[in-house]
C-alpha positions as a Markdown table, in Angstrom:
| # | Residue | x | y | z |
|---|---|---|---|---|
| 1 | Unk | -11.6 | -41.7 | 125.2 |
| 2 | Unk | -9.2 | -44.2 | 126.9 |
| 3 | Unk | -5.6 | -44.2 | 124.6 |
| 4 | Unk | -2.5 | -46.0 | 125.3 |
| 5 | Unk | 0.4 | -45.1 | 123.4 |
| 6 | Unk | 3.1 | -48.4 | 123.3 |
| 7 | Unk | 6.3 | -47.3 | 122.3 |
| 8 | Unk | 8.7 | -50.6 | 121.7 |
| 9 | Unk | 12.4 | -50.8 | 119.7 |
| 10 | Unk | 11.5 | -51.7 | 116.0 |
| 11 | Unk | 12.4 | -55.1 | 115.2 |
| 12 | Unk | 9.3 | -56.9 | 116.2 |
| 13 | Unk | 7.0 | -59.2 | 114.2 |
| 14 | Unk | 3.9 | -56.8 | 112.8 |
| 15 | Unk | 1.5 | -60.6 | 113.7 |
| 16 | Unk | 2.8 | -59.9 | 117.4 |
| 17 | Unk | 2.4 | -56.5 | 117.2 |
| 18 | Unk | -0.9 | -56.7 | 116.3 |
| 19 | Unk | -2.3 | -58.8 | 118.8 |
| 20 | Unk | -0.3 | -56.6 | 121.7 |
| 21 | Unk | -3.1 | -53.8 | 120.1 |
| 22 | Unk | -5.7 | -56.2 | 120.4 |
| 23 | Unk | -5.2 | -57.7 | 124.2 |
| 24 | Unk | -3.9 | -54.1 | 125.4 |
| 25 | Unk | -7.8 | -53.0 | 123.9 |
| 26 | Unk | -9.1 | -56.2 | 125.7 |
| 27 | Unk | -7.9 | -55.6 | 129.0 |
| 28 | Unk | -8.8 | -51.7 | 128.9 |
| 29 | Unk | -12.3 | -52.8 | 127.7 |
| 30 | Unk | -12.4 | -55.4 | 130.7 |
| 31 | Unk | -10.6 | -53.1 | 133.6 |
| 32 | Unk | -12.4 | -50.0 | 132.5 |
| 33 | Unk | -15.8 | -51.8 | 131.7 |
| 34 | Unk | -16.2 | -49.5 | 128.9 |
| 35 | Unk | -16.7 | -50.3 | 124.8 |
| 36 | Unk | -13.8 | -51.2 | 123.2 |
| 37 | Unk | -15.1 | -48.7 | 120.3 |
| 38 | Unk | -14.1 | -46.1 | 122.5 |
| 39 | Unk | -10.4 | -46.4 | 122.8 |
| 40 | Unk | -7.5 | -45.6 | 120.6 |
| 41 | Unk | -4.3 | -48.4 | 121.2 |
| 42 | Unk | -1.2 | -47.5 | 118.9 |
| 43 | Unk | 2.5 | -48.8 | 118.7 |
| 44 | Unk | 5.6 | -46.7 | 117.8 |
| 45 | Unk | 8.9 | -48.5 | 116.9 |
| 46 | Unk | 11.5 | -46.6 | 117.7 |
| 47 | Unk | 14.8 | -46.6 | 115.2 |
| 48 | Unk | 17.5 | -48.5 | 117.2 |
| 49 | Unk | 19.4 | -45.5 | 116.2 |
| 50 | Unk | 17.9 | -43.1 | 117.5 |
| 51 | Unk | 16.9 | -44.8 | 121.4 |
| 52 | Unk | 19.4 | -44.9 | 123.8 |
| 53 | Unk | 20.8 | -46.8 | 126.2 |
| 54 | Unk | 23.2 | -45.3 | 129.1 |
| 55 | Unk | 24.2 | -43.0 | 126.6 |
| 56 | Unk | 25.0 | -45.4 | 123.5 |
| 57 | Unk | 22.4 | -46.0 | 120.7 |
| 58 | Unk | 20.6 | -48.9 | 121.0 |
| 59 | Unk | 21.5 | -50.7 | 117.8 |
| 60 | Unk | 25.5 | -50.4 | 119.4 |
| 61 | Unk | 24.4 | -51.8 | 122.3 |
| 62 | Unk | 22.1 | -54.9 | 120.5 |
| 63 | Unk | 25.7 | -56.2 | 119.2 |
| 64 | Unk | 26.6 | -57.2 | 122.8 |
| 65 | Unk | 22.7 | -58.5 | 123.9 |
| 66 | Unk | 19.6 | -59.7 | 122.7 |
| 67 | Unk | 16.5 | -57.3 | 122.3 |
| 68 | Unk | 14.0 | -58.3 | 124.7 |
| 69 | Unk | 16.8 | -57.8 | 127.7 |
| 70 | Unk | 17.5 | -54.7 | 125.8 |
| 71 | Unk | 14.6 | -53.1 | 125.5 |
| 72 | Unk | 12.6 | -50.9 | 128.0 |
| 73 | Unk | 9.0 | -50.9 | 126.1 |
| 74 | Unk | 7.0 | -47.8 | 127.4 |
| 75 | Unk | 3.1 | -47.2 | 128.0 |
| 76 | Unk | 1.8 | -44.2 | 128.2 |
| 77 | Unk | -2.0 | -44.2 | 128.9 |
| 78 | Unk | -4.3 | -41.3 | 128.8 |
| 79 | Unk | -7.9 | -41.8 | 131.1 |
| 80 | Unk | -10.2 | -39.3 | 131.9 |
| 81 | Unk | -10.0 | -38.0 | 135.8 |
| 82 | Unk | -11.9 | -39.7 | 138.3 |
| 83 | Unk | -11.3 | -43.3 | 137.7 |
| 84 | Unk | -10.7 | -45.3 | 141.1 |
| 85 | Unk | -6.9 | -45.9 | 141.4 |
| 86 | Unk | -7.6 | -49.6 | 141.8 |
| 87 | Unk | -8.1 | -49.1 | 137.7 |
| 88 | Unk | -5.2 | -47.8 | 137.5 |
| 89 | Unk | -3.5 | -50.5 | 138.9 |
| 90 | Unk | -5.2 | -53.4 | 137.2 |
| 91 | Unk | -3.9 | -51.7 | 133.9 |
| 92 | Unk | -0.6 | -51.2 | 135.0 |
| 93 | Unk | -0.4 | -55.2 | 135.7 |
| 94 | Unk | -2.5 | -56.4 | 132.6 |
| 95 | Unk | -0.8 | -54.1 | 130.2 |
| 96 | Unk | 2.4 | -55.4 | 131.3 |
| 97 | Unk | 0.9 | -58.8 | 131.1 |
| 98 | Unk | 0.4 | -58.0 | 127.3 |
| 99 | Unk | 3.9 | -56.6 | 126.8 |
| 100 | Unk | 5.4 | -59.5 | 128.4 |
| 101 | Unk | 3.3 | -62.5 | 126.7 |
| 102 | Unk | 3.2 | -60.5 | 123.0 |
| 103 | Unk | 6.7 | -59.3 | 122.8 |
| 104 | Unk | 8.8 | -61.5 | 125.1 |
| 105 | Unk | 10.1 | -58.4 | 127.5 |
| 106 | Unk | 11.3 | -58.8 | 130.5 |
| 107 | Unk | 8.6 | -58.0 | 132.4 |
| 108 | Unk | 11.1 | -55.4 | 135.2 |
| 109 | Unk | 11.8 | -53.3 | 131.8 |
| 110 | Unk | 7.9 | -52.6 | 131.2 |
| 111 | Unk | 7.3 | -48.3 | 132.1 |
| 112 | Unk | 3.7 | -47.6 | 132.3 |
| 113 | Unk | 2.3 | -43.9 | 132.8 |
| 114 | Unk | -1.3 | -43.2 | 133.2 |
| 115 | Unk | -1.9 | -39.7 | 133.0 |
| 116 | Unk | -5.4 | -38.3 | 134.0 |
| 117 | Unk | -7.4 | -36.1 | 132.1 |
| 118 | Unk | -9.6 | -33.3 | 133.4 |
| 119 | Unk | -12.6 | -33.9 | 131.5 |
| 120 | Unk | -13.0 | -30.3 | 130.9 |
| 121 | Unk | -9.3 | -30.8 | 129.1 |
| 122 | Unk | -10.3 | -33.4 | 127.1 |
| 123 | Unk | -11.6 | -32.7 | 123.6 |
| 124 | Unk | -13.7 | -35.2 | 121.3 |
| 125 | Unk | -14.2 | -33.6 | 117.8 |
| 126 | Unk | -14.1 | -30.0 | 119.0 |
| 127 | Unk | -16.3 | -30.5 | 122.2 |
| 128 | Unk | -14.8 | -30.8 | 126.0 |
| 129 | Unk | -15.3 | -34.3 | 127.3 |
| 130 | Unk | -17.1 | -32.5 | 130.3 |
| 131 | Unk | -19.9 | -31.7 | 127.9 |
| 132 | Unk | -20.3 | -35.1 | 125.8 |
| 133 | Unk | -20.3 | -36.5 | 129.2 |
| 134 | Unk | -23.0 | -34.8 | 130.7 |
| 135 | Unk | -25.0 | -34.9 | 127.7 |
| 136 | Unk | -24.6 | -39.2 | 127.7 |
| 137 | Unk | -26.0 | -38.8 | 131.3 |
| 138 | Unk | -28.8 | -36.8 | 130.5 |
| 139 | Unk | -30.0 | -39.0 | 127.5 |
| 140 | Unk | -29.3 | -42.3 | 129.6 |
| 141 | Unk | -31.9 | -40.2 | 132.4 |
| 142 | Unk | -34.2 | -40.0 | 129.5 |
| 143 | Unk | -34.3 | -43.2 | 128.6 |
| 144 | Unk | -35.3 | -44.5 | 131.8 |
């Protein structure tokens, strides 16, 4: 159920972009101890156009400075409610880790927001979250 939604100014390589999806997966499937089969990683480039800077399009402002001191990349992470906020933190730093080593950020530009999710909230192919949940309890009971 886990997403994270990285929105970055276009202009990056696609090979680096790629492997940002890949260690951001990592480090959720290591932080959340969870199967990485479970979570959804995407990247939006945004037009230097249309982001802006203090007012000023981006791709005005890229004529005076370089990209990565330009660019503010920005996380936003979905979890379900009722993770420990010591999770929350570890993705925070190893997200931005990711950002930092992938795209060459500077890493005091990096926004990450973790939102949480009331399972009931939540839907998974048309059911609440609350429900899938307490059914993967029940069958885990079962199989003991």
């Amino acid at each position: 159920m886990p997403v994270a939604h990285i929105n970055v100014l276009k202009g990056h390589e696609r090979a680096k972009l790629k492997q940002l999806i890949a260690d951001v997966s990592e480090s959720m499937a290591v932080v959340l101890q969870a199967p990485k089969d479970r979570f959804m990683v995407w990247v939006t480039e945004v037009d230097p156009e249309l982001w802006g800077i203090a007012g000023v399009p981006a791709c005005e402002v890229l004529n005076a400075t370089n990209h990565t001191t330009l660019e503010l990349p920005f996380v936003e992470m979905v979890l379900l409610r009722g993770r420990p906020i010591e999770q929350h933190h570890q993705m925070i730093a190893r997200v931005t880790d990711d950002i930092v080593r992938n795209l060459g950020s500077d890493r005091s530009r990096v926004r990450i927001h973790i939102a949480d999710a009331a399972p009931e909230s939540w839907g998974i192919g048309g059911t609440p979250a609350s429900v899938l949940r307490a059914a993967e309890i029940k069958a885990r009971q079962a199989q003991k």
